[in-house]
C-alpha positions as semicolon CSV with decimal commas, in nm:
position;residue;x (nm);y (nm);z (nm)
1;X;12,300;20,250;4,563
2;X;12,544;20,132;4,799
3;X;12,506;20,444;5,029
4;X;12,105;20,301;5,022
5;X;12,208;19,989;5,149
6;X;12,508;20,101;5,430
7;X;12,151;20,348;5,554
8;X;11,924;20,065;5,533
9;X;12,133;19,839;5,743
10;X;12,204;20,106;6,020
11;X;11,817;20,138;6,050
12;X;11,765;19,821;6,063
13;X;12,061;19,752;6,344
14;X;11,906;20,056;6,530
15;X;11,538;19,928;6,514
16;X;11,657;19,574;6,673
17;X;11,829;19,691;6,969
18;X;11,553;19,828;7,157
19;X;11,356;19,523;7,080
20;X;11,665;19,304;7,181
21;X;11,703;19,531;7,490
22;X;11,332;19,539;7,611
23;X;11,295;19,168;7,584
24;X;11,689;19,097;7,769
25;X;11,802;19,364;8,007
26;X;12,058;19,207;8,159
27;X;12,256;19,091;7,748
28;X;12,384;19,462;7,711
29;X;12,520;19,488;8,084
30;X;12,675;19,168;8,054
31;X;12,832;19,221;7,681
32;X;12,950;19,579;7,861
33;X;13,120;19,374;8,176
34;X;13,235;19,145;7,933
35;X;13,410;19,440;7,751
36;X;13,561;19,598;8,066
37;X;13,718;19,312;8,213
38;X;13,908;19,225;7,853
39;X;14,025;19,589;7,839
40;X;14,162;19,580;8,168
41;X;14,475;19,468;8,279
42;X;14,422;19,087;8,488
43;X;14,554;19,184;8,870
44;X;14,740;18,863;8,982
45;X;14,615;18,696;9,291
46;X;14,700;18,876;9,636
47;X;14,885;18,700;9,900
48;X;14,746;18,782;10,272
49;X;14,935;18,648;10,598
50;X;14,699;18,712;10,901
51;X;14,664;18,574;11,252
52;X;14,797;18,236;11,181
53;X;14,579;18,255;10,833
54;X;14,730;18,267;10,471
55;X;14,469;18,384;10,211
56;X;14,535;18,399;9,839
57;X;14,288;18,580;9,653
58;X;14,188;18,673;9,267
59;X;13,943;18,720;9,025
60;X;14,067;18,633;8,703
61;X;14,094;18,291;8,561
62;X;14,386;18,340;8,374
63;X;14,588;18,522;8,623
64;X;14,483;18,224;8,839
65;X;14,594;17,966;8,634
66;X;14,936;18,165;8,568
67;X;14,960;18,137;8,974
68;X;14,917;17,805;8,956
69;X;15,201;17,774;8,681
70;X;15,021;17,442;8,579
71;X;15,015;17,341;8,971
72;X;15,308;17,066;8,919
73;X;15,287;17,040;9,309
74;X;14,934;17,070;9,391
75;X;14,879;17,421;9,454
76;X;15,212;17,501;9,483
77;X;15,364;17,707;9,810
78;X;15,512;18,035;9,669
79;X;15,845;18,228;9,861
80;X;15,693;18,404;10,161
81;X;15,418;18,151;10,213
82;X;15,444;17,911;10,518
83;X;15,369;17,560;10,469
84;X;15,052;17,399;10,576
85;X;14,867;17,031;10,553
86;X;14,613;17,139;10,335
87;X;14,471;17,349;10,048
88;X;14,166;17,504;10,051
89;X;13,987;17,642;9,726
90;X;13,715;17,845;9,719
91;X;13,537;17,874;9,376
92;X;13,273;18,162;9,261
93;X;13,114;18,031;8,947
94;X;12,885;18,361;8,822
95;X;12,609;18,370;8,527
96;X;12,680;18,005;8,441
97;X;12,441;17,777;8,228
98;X;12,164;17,736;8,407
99;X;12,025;17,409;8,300
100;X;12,399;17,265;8,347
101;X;12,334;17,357;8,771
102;X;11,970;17,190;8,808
103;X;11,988;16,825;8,822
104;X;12,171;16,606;9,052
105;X;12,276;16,334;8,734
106;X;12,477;16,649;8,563
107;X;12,646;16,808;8,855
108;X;12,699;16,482;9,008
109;X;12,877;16,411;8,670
110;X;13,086;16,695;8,649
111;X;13,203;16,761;9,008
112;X;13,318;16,308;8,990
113;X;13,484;16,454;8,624
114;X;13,677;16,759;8,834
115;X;13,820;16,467;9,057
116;X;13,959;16,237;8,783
117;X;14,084;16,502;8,569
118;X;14,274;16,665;8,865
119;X;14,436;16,300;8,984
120;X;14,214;16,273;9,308
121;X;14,157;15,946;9,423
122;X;13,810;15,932;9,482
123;X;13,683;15,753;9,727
124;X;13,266;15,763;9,743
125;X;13,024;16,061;9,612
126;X;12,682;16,179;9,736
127;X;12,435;16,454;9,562
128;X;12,122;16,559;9,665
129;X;11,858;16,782;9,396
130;X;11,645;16,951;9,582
131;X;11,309;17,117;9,460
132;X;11,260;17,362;9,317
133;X;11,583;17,483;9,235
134;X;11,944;17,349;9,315
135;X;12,199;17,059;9,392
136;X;12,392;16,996;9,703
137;X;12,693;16,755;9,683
138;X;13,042;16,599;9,760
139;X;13,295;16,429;9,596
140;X;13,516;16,182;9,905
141;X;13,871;16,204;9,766
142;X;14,158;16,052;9,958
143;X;14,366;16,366;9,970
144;X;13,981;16,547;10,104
145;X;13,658;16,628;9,909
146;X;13,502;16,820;9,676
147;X;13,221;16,972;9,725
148;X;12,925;17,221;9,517
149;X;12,605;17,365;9,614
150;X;12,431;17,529;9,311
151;X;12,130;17,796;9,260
152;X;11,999;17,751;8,838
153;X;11,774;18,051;8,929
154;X;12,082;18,265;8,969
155;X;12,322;18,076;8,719
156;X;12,520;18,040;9,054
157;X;12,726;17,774;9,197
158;X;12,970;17,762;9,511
159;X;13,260;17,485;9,437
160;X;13,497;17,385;9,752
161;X;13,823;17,181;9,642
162;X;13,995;17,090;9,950
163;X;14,331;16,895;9,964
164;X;14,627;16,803;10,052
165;X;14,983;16,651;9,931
166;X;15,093;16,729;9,644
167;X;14,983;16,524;9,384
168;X;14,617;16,674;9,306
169;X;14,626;16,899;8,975
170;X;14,392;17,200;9,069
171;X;14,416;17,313;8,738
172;X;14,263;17,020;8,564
173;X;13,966;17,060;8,762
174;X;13,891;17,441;8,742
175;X;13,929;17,341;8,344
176;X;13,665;17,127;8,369
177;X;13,403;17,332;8,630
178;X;13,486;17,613;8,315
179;X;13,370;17,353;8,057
180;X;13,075;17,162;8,240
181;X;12,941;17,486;8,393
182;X;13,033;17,756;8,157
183;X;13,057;18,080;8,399
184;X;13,121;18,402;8,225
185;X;13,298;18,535;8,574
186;X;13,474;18,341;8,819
187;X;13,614;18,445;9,162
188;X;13,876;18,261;9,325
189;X;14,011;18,236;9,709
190;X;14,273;17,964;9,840
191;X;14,314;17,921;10,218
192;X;14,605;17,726;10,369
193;X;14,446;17,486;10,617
194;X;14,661;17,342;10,864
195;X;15,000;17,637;10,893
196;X;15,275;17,441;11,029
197;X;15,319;17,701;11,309
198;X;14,971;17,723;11,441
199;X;14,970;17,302;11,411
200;X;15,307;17,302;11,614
201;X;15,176;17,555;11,857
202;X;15,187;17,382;12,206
């Protein structure tokens, strides 16, 4: 009897996946990426020096926050690196929630949330929804701005956090683009704006 029922329930797993798989293409190649990227070893973020430009670049979250070590200094300068006035984040948010990228109210929302949570001092904010799809906006912040421009049709959304000094917590606010936005893949790239040498250069 029990051999009946282990059969039974493999036909039955077998008859829903090609159902599941006709009506969502895209669920099996994401569950496989999904897969891949936990198997594999996190590379930590790369450190670039070039022309006068200083590029730090990864694409895992964790490895990123591990960078950061908490970002105690507001993303802190690591040996090797040159000092500069300013910070310069560059955030890929991939497959996010969709609805949580169309209207101006909820981005608007979150991106004002990023700010607080990271210690900003915010000084205005301006977001535009446009139709059909997507929301264009910035967060002021004393120490910069913030800024997001978002595409729901591709569960897409490019976040800017640009600072400087050292008492903005980057950390906090990646934490909350995770929560508000929920992207199953993130990209990130930090440019140093401002290297001391090229600002001294006469």
């Amino acid at each position: 009897m029990e051999h009946h029922s282990i059969l039974f329930s493999v036909l039955a797993v077998a008859a829903f996946v090609p159902a599941l798989s006709a009506q969502k293409p895209r669920f099996w190649d994401r569950l496989a990426q999904r897969f891949v990227r936990k198997m594999a070893p996190a590379a930590p973020p790369s450190v670039r020096h070039d022309q006068g430009w200083t590029f730090i670049h990864c694409e895992d979250p964790e490895s990123f926050r591990e960078w950061l070590g908490k970002d105690q200094e507001g993303l802190p300068f690591k040996p090797g690196e040159e000092a500069s006035l300013g910070s310069h984040l560059l955030v890929e948010l991939f497959d996010c929630d969709s609805d949580s990228l169309k209207l101006e109210t909820g981005v608007g929302s979150a991106m004002r949330e990023a700010a607080d949570e990271s210690q900003a001092t915010v000084v205005a904010q301006s977001f535009h929804e446009f139709k059909p799809y997507g929301v264009s906006g910035a967060v002021i912040i004393q120490e910069s701005h913030y800024t997001i421009h978002t595409w729901p049709e591709h569960q897409y959304a490019a976040v800017d956090l640009f600072y400087c000094g050292g008492t903005v917590h980057v950390d906090r606010a990646i934490q909350v683009l995770q929560e508000r936005f929920k992207p199953q893949r993130m990209k990130f790239l930090v440019v140093r704006r401002g290297i001391q040498s090229e600002v001294e250069r006469s």
